[in-house]
TORKOL-4160 file (C-alpha; in steps of 0.2 Angstrom, whole numbers, padded with zeros to 4 digits, m for minus):
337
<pt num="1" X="m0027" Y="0118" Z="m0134"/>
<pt num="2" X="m0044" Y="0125" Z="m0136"/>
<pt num="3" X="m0051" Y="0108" Z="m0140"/>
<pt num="4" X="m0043" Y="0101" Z="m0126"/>
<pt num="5" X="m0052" Y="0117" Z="m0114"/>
<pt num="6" X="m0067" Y="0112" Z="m0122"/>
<pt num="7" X="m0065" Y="0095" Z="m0120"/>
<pt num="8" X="m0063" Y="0097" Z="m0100"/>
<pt num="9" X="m0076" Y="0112" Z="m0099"/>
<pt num="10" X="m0087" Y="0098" Z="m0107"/>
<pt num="11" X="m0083" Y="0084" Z="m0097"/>
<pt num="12" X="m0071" Y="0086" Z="m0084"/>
<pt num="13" X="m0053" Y="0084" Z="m0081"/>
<pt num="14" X="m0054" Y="0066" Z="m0074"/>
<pt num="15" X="m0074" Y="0060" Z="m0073"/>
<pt num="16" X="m0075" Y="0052" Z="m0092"/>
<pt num="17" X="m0065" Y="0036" Z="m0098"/>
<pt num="18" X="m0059" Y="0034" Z="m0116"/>
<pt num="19" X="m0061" Y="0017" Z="m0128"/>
<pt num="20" X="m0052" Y="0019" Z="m0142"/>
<pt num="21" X="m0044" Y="0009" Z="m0158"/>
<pt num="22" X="m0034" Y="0009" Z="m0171"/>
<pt num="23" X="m0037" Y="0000" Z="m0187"/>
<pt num="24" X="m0041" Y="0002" Z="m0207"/>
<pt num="25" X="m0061" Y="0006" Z="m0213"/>
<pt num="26" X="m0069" Y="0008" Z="m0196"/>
<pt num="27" X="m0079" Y="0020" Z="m0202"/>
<pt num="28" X="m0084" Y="0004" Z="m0213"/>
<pt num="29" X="m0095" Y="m0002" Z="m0199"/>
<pt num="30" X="m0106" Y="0011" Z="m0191"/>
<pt num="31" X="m0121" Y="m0003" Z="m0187"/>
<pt num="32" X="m0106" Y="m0012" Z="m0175"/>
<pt num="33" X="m0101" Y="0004" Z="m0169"/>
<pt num="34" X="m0122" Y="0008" Z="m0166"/>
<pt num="35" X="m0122" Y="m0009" Z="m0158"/>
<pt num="36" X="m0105" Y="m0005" Z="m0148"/>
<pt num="37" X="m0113" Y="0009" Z="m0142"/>
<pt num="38" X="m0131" Y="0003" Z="m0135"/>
<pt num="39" X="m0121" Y="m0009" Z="m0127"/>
<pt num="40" X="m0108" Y="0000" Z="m0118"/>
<pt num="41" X="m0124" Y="0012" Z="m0113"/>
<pt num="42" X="m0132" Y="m0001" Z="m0107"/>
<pt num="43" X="m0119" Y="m0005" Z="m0094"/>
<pt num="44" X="m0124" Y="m0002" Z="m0075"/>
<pt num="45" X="m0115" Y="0017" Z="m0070"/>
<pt num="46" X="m0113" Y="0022" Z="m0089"/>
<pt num="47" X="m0122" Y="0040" Z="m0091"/>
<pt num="48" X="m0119" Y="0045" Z="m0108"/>
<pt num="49" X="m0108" Y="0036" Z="m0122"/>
<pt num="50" X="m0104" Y="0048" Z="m0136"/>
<pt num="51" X="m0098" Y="0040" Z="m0153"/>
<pt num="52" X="m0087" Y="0046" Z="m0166"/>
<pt num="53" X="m0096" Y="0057" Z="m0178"/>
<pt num="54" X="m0096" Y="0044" Z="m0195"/>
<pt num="55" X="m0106" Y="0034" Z="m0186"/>
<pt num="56" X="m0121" Y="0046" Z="m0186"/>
<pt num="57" X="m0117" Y="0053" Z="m0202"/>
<pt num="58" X="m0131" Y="0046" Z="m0211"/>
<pt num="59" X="m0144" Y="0052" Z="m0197"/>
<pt num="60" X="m0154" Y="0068" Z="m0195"/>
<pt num="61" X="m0150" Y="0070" Z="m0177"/>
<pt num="62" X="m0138" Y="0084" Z="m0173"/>
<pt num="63" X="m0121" Y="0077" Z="m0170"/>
<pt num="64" X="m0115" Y="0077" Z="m0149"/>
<pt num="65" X="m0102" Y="0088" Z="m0146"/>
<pt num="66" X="m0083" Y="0082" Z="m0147"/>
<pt num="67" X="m0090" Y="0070" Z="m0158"/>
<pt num="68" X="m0078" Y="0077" Z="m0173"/>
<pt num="69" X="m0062" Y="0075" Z="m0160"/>
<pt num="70" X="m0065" Y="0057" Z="m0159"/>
<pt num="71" X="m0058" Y="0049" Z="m0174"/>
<pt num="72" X="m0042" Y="0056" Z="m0185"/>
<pt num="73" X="m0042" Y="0063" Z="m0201"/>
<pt num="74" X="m0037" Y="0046" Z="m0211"/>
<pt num="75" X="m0050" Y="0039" Z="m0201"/>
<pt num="76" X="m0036" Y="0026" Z="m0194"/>
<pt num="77" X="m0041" Y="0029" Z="m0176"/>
<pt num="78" X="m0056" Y="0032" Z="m0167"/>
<pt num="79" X="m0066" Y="0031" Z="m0148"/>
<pt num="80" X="m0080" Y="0032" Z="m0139"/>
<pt num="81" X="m0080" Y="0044" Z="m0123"/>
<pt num="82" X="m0091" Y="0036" Z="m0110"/>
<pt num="83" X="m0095" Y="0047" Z="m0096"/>
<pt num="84" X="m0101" Y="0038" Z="m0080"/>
<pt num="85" X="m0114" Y="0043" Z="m0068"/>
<pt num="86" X="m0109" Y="0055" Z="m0054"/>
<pt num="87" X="m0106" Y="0053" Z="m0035"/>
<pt num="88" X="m0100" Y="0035" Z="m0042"/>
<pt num="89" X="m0088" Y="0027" Z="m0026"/>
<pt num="90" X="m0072" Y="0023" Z="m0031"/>
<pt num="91" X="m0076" Y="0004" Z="m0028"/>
<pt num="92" X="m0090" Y="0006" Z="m0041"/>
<pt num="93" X="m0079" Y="0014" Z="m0054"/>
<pt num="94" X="m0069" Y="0000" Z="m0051"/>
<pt num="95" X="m0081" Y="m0012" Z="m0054"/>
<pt num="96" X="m0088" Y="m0002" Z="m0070"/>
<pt num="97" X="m0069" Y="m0002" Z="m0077"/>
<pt num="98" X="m0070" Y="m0021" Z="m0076"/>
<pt num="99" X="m0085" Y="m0022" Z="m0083"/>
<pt num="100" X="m0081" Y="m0011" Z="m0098"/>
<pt num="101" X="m0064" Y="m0019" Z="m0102"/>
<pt num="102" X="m0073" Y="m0037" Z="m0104"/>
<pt num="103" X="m0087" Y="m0030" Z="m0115"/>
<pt num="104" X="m0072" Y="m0020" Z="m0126"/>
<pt num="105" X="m0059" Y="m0033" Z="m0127"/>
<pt num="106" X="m0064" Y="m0046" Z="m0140"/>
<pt num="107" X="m0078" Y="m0034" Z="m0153"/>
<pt num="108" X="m0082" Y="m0037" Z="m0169"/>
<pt num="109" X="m0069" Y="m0021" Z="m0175"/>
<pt num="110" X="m0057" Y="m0028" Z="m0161"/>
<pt num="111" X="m0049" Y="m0025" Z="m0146"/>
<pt num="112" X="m0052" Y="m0007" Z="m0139"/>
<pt num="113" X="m0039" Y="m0001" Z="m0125"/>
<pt num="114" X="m0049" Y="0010" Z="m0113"/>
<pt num="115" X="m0041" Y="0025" Z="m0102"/>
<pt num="116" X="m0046" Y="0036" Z="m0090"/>
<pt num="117" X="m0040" Y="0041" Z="m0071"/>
<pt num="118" X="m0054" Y="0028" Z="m0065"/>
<pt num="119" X="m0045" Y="0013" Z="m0076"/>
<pt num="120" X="m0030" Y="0018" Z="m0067"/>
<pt num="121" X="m0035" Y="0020" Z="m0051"/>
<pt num="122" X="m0041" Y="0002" Z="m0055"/>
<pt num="123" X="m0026" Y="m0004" Z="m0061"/>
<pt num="124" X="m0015" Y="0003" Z="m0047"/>
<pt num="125" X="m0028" Y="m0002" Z="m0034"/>
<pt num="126" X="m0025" Y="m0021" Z="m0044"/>
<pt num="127" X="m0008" Y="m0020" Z="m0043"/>
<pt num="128" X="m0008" Y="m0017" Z="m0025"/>
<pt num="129" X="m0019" Y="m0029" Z="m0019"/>
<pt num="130" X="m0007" Y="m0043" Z="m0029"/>
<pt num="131" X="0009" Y="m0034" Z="m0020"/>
<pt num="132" X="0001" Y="m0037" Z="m0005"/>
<pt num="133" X="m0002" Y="m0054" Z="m0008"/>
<pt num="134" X="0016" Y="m0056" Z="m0016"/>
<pt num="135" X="0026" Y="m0045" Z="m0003"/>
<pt num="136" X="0016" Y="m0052" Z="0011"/>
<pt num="137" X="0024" Y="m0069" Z="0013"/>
<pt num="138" X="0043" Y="m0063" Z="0009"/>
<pt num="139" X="0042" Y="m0050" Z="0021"/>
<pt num="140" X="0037" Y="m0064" Z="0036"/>
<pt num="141" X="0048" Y="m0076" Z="0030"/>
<pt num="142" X="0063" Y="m0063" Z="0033"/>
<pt num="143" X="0055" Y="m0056" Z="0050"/>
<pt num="144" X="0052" Y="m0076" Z="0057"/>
<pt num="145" X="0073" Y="m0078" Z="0053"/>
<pt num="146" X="0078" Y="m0061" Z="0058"/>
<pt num="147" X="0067" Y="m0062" Z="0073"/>
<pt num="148" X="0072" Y="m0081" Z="0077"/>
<pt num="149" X="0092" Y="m0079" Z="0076"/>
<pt num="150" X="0090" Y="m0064" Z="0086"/>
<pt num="151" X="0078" Y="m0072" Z="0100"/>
<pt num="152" X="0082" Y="m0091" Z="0097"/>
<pt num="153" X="0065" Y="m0093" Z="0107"/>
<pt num="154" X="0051" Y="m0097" Z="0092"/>
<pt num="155" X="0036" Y="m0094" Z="0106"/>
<pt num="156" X="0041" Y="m0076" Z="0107"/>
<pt num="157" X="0044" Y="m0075" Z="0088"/>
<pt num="158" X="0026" Y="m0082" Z="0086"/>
<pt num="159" X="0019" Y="m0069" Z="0098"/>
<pt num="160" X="0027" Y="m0056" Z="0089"/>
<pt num="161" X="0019" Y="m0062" Z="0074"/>
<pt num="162" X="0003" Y="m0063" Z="0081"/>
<pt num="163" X="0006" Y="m0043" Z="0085"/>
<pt num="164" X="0008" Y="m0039" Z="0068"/>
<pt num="165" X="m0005" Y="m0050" Z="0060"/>
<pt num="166" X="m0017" Y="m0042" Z="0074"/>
<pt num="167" X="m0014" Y="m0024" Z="0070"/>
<pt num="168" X="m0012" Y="m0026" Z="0050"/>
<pt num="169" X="m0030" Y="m0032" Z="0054"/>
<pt num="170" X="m0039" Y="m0020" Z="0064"/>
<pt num="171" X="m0029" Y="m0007" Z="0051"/>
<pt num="172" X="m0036" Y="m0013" Z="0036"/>
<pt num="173" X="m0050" Y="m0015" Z="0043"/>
<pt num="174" X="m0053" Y="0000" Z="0049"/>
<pt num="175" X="m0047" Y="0006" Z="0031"/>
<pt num="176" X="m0061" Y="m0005" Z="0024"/>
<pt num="177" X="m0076" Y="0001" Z="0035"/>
<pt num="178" X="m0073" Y="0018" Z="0031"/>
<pt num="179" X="m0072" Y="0013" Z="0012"/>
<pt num="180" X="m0056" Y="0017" Z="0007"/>
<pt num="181" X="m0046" Y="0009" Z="m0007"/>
<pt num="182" X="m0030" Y="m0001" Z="m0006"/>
<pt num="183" X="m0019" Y="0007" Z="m0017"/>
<pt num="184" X="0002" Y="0006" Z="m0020"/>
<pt num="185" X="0004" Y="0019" Z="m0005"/>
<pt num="186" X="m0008" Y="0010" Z="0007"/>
<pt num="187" X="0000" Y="m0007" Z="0003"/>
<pt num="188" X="0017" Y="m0004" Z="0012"/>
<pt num="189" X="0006" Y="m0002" Z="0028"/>
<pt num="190" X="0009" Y="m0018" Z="0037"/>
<pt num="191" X="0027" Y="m0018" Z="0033"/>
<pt num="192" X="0027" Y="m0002" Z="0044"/>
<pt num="193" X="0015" Y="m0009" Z="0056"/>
<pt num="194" X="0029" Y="m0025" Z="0056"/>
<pt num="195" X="0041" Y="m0015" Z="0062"/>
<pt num="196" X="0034" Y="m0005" Z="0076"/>
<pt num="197" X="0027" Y="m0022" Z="0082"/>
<pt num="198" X="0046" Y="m0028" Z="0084"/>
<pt num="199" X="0055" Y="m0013" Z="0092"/>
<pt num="200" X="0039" Y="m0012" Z="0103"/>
<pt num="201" X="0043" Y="m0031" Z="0107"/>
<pt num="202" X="0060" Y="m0032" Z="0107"/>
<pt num="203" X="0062" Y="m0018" Z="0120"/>
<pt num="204" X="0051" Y="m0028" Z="0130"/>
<pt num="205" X="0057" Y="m0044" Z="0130"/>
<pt num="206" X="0076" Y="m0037" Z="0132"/>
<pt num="207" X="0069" Y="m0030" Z="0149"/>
<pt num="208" X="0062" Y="m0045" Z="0152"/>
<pt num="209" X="0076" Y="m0055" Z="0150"/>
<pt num="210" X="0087" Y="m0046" Z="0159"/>
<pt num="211" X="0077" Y="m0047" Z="0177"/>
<pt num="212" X="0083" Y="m0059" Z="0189"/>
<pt num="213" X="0080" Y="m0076" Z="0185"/>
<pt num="214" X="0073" Y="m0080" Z="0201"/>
<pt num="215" X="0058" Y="m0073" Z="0198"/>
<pt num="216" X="0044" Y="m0081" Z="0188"/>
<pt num="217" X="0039" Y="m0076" Z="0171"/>
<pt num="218" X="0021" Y="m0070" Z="0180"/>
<pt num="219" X="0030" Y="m0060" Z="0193"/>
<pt num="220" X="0044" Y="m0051" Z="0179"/>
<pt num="221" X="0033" Y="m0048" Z="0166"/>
<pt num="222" X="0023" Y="m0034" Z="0175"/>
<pt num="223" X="0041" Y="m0025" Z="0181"/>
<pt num="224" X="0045" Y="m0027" Z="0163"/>
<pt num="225" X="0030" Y="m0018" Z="0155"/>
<pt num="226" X="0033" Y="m0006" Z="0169"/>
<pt num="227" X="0050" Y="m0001" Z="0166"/>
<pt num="228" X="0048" Y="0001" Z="0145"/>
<pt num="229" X="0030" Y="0008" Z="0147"/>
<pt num="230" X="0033" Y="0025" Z="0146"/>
<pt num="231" X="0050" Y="0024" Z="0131"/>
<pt num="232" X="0038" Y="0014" Z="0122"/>
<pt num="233" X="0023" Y="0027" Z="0125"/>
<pt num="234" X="0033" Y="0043" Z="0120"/>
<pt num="235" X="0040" Y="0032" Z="0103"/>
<pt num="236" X="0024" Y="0027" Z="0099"/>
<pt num="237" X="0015" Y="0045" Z="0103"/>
<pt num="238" X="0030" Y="0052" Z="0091"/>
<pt num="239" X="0030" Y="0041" Z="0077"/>
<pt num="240" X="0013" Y="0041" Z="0076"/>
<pt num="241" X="0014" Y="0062" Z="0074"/>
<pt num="242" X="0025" Y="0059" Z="0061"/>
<pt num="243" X="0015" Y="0049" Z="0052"/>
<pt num="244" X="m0001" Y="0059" Z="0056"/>
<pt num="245" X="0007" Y="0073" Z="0048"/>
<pt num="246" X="0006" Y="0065" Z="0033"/>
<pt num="247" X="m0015" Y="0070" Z="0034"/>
<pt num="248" X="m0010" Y="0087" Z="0025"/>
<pt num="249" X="m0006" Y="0082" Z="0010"/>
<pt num="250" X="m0017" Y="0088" Z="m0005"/>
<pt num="251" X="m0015" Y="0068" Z="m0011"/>
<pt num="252" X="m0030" Y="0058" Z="m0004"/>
<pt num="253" X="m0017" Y="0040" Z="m0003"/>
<pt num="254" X="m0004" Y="0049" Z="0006"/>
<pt num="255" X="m0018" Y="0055" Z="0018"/>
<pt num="256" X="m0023" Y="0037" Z="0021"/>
<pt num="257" X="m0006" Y="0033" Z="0023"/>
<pt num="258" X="m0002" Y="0044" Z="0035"/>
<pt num="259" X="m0021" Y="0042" Z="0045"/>
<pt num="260" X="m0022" Y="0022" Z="0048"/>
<pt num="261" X="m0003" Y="0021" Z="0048"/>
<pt num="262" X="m0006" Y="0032" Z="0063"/>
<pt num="263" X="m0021" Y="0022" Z="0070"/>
<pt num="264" X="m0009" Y="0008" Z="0066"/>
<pt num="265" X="0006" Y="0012" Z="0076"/>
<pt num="266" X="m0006" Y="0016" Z="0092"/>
<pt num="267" X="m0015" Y="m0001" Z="0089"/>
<pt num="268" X="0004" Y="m0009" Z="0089"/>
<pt num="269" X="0009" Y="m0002" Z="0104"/>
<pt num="270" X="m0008" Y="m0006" Z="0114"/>
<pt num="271" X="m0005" Y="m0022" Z="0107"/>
<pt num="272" X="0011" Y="m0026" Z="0112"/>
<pt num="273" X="0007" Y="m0023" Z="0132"/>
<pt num="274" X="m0008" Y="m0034" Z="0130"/>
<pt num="275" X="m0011" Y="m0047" Z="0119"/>
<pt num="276" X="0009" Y="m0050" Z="0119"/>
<pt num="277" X="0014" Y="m0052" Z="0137"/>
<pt num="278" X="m0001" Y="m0063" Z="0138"/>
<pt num="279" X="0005" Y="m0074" Z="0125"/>
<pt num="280" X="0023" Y="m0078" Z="0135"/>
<pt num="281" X="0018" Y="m0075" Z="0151"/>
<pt num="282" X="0011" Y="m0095" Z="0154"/>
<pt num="283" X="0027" Y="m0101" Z="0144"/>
<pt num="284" X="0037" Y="m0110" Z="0156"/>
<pt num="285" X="0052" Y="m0109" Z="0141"/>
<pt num="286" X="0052" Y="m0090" Z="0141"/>
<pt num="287" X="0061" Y="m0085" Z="0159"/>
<pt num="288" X="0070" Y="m0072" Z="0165"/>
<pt num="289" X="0088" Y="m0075" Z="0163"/>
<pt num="290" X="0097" Y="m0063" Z="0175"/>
<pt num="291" X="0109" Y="m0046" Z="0169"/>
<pt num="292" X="0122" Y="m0059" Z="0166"/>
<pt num="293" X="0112" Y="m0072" Z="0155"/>
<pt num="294" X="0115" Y="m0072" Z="0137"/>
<pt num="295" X="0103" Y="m0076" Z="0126"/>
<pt num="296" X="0106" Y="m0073" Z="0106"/>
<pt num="297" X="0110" Y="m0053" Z="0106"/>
<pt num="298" X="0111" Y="m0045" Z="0120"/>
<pt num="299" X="0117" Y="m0030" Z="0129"/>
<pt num="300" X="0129" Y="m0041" Z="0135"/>
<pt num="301" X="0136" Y="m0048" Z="0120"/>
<pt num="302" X="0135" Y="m0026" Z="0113"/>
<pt num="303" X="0148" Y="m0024" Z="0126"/>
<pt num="304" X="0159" Y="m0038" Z="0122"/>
<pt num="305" X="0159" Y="m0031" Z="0104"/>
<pt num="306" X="0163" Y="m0016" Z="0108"/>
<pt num="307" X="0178" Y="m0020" Z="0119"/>
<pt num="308" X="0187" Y="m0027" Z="0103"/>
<pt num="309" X="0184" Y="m0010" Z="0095"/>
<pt num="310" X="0198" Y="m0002" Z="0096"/>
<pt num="311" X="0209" Y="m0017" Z="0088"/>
<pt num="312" X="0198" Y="m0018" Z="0072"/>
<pt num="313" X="0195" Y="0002" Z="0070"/>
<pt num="314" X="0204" Y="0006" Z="0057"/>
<pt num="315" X="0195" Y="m0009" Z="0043"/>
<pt num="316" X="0180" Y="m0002" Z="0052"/>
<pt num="317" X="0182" Y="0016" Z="0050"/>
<pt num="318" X="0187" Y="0010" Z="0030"/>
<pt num="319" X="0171" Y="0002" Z="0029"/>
<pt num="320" X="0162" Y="0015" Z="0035"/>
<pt num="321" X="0168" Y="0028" Z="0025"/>
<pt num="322" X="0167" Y="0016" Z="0010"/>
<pt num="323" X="0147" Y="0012" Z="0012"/>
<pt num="324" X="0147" Y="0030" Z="0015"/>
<pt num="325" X="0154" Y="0033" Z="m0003"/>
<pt num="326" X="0142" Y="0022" Z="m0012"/>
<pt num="327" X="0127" Y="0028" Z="m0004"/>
<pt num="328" X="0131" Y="0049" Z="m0010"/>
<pt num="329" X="0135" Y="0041" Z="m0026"/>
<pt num="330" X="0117" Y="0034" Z="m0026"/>
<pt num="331" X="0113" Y="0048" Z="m0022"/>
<pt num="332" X="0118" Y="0058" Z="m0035"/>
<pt num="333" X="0112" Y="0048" Z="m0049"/>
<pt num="334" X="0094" Y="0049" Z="m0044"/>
<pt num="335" X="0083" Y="0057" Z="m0054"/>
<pt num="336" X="0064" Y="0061" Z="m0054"/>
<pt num="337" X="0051" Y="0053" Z="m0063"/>
């Protein structure tokens, strides 16, 4: 414990990385770990490398400090501590991690496995970006045949897209410009923004839908707006509260979560009495089909399902409590990490 308060009062609890390796005679070596050591010095946002203390043994100089910590007693395991420069952004630690792990993965003592709070920030940072890229499609392909078997109109399920593509944008970018990274919080935001997009759209195009059908889709789509303007602005204002809240945390990706999330949500909803009405409004296929006009779900179809309610309330009410069952069961067997 001692050495490890040194260690921090020395370095910091989070600024330096660790390259380190296992294996039999390193100390062997010391002109490849000299070698190892002008190089990784030599690497652009490397401050100070400090080596294990066998490999000066045979020098005047006086050894660095911690140098005696970084190999074991049977000399079967030793590493470098490489302290990067300061005020270095998280992109540019990213980009030293890189650099680092393809100077230390193939050397002449072998492969080193370098840790540190920058190498994984990286790697989580990584993973993200490739969740993104992986989630991404799977999460359109089920909203395009949710959204399609619940409109059966594909120009208002490519509008809606449009939406979400739209805000996920501006978001990102916005979380770009200011130079924030994407991170495995952060990545989950255009599935939120996905959402908002389609309750905002839904609600509009239901009110829509529902107008008389002898009017023109230029003439009902401004009655529509009008009548789910202020719903959808109170929904929007609140659940982008809720997210802002989110700003207080002491963790800086749940801040971003909570800050663009918030941005997002506003960006949906301006979007969604803009850029989407425009979209439909010159479709001569999306019309108005009157209070009694079914089309896919409806209000009207709810009340037809609800009428056969009370003939089917006894397998429901099972199912109900049965779901119910599962889900405190679930609950009880989570456990923290």
């Amino acid at each position: 414990m001692l050495a490890l308060d040194r260690f921090r009062a020395l370095f910091g609890d989070g600024a330096i990385l660790v390259a380190a390796i296992a294996g039999d005679s390193l100390p062997a070596r010391p002109a490849v770990w000299q070698s190892l050591r002008r190089q990784i010095a030599a690497v652009p946002g490397v401050s100070q490398v400090i080596a294990p203390a066998f490999v000066d043994q045979d020098s005047d100089a006086p050894p660095a400090p911690m140098s005696a910590f970084l190999s074991s007693e049977d000399n079967r395991h030793a590493a470098f501590l490489i302290i990067p420069n300061d005020g270095m952004a998280v992109t540019e630690k990213g980009v030293l991690v890189e650099r680092l792990e393809a100077l230390l993965n193939s050397t002449p003592l072998g492969a080193f496995h370098l840790a540190g709070t920058s190498v994984i920030t990286h790697d989580l940072d990584t993973g993200s970006r490739d969740s993104l890229l992986t989630m991404g499609p799977v999460v359109a392909l089920v909203l395009c045949l949710v959204l399609y078997f619940t409109t059966r109109e594909w120009r208002a399920l490519a509008a809606v897209l449009f939406v979400i593509v739209v805000a996920s944008v501006w978001s990102l970018g916005l979380l770009g410009f200011l130079d924030r990274p994407l991170n495995l919080v952060v990545v989950i935001l255009p599935a939120i923004l996905a959402v908002c997009a389609i309750t905002q759209a839904m609600h509009t195009l239901s009110a829509f839908h529902h107008l008389p059908a002898s009017l023109s889709p230029r003439e009902a789509w401004p009655l529509a707006l009008r009548q789910v303007f202020k719903p959808s602005l109170f929904c929007a204002l609140t659940t982008a509260a809720g997210f802002l809240s989110l700003a207080t945390s002491s963790i800086a990706p749940v801040r971003d979560l909570g800050l663009f999330t918030a941005a997002g949500v506003l960006f949906t909803f301006l979007l969604s009495f803009t850029l989407f009405p425009v979209l439909l409004a010159f479709s001569k296929q999306v019309v108005p089909h009157g209070v009694e006009g079914q089309n896919a779900w409806s209000p009207g179809r709810a009340r037809s399902q609800s009428r056969r309610l009370p003939a089917t309330r006894r397998p429901k009410l099972f199912a109900a409590a049965l779901v119910i069952g599962l889900n405190v069961n679930g609950l009880m067997r989570i456990s923290g990490e």
